[in-house]
N, CA, C and O atoms as a GROMACS GRO file, in nm:
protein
  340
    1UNK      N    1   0.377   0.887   0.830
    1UNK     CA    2   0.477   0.786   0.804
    1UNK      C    3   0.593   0.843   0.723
    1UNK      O    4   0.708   0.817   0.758
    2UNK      N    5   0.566   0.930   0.605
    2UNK     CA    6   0.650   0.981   0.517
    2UNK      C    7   0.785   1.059   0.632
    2UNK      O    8   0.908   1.045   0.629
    3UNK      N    9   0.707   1.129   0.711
    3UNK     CA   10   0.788   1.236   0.787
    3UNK      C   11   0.920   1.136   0.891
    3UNK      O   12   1.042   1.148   0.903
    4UNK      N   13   0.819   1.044   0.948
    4UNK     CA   14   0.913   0.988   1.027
    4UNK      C   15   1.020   0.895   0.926
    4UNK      O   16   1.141   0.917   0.926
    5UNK      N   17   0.976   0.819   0.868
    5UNK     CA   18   1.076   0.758   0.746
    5UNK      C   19   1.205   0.892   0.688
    5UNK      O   20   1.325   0.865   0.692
    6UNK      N   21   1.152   1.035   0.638
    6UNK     CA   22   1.268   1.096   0.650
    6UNK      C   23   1.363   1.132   0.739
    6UNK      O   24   1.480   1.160   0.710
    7UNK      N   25   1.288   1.133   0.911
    7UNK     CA   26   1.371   1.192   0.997
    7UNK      C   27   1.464   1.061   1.044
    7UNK      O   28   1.575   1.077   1.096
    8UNK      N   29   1.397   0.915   1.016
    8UNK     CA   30   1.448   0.805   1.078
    8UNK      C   31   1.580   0.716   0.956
    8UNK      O   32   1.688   0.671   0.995
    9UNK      N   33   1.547   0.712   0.861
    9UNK     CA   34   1.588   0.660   0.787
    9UNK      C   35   1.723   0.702   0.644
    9UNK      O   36   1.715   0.696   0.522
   10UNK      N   37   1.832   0.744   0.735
   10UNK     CA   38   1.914   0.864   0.667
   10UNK      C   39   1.975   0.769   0.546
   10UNK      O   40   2.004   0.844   0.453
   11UNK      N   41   2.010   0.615   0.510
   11UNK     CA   42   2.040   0.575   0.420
   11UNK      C   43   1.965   0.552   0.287
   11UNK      O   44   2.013   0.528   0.176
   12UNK      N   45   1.842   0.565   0.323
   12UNK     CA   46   1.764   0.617   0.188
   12UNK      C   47   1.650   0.723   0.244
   12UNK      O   48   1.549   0.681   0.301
   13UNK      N   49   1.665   0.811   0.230
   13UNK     CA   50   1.568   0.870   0.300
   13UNK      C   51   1.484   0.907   0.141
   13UNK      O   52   1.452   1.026   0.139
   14UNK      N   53   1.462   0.865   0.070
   14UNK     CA   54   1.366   0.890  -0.058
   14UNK      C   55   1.367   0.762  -0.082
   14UNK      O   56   1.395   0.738  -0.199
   15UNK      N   57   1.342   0.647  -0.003
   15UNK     CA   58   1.305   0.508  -0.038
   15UNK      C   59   1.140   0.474  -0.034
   15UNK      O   60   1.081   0.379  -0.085
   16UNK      N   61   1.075   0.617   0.069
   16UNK     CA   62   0.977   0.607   0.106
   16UNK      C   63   0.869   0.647  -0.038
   16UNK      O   64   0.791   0.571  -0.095
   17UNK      N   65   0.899   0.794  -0.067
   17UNK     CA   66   0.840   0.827  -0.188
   17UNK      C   67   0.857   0.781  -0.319
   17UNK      O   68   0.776   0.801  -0.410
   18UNK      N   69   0.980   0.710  -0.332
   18UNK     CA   70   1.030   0.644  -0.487
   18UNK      C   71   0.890   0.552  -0.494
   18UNK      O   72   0.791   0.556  -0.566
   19UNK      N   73   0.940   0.456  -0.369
   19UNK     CA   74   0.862   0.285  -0.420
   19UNK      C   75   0.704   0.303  -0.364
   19UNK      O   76   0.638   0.200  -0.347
   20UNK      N   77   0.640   0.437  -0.336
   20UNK     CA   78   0.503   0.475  -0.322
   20UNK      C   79   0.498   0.553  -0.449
   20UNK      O   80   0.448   0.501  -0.549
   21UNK      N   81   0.543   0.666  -0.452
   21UNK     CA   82   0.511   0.689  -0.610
   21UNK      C   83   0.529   0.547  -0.742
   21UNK      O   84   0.423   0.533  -0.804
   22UNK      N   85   0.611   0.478  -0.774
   22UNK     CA   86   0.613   0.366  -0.853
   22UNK      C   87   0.470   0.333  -0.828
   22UNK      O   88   0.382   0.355  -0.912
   23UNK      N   89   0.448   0.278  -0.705
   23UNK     CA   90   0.322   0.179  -0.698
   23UNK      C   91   0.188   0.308  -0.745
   23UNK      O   92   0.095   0.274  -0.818
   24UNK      N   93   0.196   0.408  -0.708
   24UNK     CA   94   0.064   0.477  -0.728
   24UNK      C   95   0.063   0.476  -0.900
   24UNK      O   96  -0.038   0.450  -0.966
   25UNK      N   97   0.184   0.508  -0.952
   25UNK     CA   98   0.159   0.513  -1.115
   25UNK      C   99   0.133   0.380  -1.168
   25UNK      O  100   0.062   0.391  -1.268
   26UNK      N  101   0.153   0.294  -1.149
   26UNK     CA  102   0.119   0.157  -1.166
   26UNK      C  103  -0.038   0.103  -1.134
   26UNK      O  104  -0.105   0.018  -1.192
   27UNK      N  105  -0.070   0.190  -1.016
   27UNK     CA  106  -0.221   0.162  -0.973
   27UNK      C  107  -0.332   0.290  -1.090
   27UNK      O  108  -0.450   0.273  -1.122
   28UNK      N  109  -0.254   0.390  -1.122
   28UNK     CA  110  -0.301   0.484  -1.256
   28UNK      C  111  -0.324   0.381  -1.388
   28UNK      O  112  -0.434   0.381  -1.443
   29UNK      N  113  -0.240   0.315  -1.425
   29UNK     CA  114  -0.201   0.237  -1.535
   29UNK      C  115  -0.294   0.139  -1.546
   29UNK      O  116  -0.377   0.142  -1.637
   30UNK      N  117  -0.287  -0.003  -1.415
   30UNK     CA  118  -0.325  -0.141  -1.452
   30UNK      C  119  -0.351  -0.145  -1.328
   30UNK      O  120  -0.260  -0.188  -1.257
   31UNK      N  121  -0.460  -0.110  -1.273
   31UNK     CA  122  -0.487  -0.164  -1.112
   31UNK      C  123  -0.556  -0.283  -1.048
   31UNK      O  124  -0.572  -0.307  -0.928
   32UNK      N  125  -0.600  -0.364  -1.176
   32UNK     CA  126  -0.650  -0.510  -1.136
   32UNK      C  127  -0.527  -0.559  -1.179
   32UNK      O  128  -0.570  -0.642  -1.259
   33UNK      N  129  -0.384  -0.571  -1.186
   33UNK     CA  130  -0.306  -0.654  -1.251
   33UNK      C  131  -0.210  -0.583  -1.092
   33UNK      O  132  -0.092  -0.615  -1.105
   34UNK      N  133  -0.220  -0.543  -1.026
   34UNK     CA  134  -0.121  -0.525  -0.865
   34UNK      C  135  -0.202  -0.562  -0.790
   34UNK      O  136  -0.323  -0.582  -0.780
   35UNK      N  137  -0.107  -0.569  -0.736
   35UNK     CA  138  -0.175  -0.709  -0.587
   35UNK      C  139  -0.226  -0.794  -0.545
   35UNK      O  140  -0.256  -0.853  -0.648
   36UNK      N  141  -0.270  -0.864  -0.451
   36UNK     CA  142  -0.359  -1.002  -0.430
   36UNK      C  143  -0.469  -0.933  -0.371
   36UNK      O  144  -0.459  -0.819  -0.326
   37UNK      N  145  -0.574  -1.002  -0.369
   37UNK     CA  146  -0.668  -0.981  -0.276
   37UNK      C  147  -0.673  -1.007  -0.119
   37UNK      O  148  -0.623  -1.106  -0.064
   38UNK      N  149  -0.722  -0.930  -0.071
   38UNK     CA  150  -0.717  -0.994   0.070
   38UNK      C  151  -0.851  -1.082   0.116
   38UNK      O  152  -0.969  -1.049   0.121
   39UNK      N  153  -0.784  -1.210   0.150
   39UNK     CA  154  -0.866  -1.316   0.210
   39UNK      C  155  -0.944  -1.244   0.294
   39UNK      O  156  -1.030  -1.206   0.215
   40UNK      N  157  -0.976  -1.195   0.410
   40UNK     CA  158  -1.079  -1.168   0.401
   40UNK      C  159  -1.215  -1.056   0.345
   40UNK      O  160  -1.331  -1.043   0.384
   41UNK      N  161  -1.156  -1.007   0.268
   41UNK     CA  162  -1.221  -0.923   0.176
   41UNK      C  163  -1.168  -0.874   0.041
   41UNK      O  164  -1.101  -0.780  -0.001
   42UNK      N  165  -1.251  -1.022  -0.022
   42UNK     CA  166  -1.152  -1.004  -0.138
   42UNK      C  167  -1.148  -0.833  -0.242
   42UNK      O  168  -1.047  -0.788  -0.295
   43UNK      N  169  -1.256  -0.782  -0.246
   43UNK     CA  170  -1.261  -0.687  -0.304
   43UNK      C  171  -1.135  -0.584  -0.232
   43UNK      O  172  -1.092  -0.492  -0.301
   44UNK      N  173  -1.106  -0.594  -0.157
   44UNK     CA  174  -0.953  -0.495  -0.116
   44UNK      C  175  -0.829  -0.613  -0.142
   44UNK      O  176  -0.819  -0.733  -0.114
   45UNK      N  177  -0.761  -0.536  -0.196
   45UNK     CA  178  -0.667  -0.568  -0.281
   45UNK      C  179  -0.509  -0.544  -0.193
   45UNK      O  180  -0.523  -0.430  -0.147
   46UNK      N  181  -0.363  -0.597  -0.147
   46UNK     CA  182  -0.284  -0.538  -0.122
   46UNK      C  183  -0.174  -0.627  -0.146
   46UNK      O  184  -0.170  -0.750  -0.147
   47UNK      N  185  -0.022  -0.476  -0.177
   47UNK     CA  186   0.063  -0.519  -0.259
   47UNK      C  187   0.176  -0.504  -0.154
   47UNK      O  188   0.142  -0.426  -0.066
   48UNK      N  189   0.314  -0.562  -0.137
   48UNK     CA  190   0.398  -0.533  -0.062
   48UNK      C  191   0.515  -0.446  -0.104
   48UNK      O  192   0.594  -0.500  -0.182
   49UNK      N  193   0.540  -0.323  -0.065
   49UNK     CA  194   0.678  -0.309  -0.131
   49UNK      C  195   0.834  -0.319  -0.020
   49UNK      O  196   0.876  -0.266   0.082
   50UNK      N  197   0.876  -0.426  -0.123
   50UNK     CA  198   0.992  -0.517  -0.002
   50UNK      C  199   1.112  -0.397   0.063
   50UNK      O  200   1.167  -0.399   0.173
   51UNK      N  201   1.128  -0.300  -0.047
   51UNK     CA  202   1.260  -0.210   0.017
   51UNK      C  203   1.171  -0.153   0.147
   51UNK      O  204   1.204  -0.203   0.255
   52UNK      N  205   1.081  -0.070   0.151
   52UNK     CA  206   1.031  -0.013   0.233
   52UNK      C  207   1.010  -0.085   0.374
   52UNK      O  208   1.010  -0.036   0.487
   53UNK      N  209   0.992  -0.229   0.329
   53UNK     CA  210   0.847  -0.316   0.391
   53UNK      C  211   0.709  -0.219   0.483
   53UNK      O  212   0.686  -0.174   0.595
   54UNK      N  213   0.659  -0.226   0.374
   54UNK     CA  214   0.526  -0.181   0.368
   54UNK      C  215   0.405  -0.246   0.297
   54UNK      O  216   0.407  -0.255   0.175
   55UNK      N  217   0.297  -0.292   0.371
   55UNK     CA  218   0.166  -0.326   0.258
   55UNK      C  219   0.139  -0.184   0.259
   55UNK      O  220   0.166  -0.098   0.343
   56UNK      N  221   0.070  -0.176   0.128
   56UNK     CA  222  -0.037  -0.146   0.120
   56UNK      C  223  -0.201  -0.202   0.025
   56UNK      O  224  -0.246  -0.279  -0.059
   57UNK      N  225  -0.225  -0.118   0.096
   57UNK     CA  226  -0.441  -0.187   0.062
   57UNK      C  227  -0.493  -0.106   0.024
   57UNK      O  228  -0.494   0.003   0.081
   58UNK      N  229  -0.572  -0.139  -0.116
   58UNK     CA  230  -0.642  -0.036  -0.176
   58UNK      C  231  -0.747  -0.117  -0.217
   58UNK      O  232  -0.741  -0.240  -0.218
   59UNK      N  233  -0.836  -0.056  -0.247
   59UNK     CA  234  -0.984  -0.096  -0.374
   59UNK      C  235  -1.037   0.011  -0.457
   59UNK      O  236  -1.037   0.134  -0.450
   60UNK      N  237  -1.083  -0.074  -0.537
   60UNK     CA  238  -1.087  -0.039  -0.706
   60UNK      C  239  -1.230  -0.022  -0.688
   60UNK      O  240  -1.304  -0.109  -0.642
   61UNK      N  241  -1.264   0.091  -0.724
   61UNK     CA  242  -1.424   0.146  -0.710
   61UNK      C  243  -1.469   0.234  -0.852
   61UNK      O  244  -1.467   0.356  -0.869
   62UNK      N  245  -1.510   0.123  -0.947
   62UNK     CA  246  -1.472   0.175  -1.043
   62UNK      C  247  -1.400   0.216  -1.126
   62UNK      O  248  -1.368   0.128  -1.206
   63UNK      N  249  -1.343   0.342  -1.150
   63UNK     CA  250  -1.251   0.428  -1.214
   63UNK      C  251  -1.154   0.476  -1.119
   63UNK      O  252  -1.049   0.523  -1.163
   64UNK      N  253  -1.170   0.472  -1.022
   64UNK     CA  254  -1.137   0.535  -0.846
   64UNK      C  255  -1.056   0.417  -0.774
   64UNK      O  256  -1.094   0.302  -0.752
   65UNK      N  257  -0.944   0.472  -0.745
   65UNK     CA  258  -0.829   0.343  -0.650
   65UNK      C  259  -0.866   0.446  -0.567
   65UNK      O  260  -0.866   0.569  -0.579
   66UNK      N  261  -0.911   0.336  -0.441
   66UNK     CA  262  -0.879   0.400  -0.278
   66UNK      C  263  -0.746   0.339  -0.214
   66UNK      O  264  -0.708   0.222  -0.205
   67UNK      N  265  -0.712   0.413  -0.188
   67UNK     CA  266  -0.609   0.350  -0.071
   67UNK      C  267  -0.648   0.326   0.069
   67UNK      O  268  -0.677   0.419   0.145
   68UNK      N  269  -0.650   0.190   0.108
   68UNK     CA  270  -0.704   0.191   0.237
   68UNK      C  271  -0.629   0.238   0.328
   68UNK      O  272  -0.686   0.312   0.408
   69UNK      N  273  -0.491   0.216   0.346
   69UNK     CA  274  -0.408   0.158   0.472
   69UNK      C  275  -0.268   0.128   0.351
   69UNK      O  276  -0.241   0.088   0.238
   70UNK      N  277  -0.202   0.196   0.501
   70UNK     CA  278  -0.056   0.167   0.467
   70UNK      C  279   0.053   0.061   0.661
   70UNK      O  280   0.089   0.089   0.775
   71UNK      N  281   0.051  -0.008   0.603
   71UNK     CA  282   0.080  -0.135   0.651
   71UNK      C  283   0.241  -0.209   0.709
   71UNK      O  284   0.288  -0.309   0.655
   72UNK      N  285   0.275  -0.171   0.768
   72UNK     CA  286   0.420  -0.233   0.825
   72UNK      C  287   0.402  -0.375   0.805
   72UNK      O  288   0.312  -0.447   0.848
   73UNK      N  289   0.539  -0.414   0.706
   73UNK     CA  290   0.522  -0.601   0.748
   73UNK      C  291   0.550  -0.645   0.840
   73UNK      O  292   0.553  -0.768   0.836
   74UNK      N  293   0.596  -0.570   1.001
   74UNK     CA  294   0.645  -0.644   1.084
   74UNK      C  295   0.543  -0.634   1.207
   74UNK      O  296   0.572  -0.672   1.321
   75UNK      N  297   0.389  -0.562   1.159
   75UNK     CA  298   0.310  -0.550   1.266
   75UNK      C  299   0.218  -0.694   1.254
   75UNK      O  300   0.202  -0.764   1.153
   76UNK      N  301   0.169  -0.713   1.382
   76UNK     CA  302   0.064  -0.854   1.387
   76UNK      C  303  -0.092  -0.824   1.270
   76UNK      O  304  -0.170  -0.729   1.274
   77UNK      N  305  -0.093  -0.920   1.196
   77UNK     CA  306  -0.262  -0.848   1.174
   77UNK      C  307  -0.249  -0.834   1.066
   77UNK      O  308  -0.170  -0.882   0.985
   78UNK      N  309  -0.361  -0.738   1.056
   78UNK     CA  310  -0.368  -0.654   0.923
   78UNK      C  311  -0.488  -0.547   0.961
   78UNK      O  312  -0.566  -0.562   1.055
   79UNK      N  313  -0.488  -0.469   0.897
   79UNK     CA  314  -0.607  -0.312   0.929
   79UNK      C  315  -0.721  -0.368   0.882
   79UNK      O  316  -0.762  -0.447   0.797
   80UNK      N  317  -0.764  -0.281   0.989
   80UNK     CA  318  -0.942  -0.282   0.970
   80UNK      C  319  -0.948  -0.224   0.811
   80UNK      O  320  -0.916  -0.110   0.780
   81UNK      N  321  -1.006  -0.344   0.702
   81UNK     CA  322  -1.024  -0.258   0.575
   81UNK      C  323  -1.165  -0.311   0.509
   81UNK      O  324  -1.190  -0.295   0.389
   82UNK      N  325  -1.265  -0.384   0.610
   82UNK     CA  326  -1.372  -0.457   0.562
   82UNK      C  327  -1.426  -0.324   0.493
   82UNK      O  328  -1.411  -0.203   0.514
   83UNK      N  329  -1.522  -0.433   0.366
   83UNK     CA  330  -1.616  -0.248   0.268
   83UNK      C  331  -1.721  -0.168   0.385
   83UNK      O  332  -1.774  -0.071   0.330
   84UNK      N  333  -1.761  -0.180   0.518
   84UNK     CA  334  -1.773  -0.149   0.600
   84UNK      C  335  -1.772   0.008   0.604
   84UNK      O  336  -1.851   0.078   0.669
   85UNK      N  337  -1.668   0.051   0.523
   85UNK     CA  338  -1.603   0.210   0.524
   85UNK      C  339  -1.728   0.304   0.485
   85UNK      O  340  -1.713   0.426   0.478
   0.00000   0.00000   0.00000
């Protein structure tokens, strides 16, 4: 995603890594205080970031943020992220 966002996106082409780095230091910091849960599994968690439009989905495993899935807001759905994994 990173790659094509630089080759596609020449008016910010560091819009991709700014507002993913922000969110990862934020998920370092306070990671039950970002995002909602997802209805159907609440234990995965996901946050939107609007410049990008992107979800993403993570869970908190302990001490350990996973990142599930990184998420277009304009696709149908949402990713396979049941604890299943």
């Amino acid at each position: 995603m990173r790659v094509w966002w630089l080759e596609n996106r020449d008016k910010a082409p560091s819009a991709f890594d700014v507002d993913l780095d922000s969110l990862l230091l934020q998920l370092e910091d306070r990671p039950e205080l970002v995002g909602r849960p997802v209805e159907q599994d609440p234990s995965v968690r996901r946050v939107y970031l609007r410049r990008i439009r992107y979800f993403v989905y993570f869970q908190l495993d302990g001490d350990v943020v996973q990142v599930l899935a990184l998420w277009h807001g304009s696709r149908d759905g949402e990713p396979p992220t049941g604890s299943s994994r």
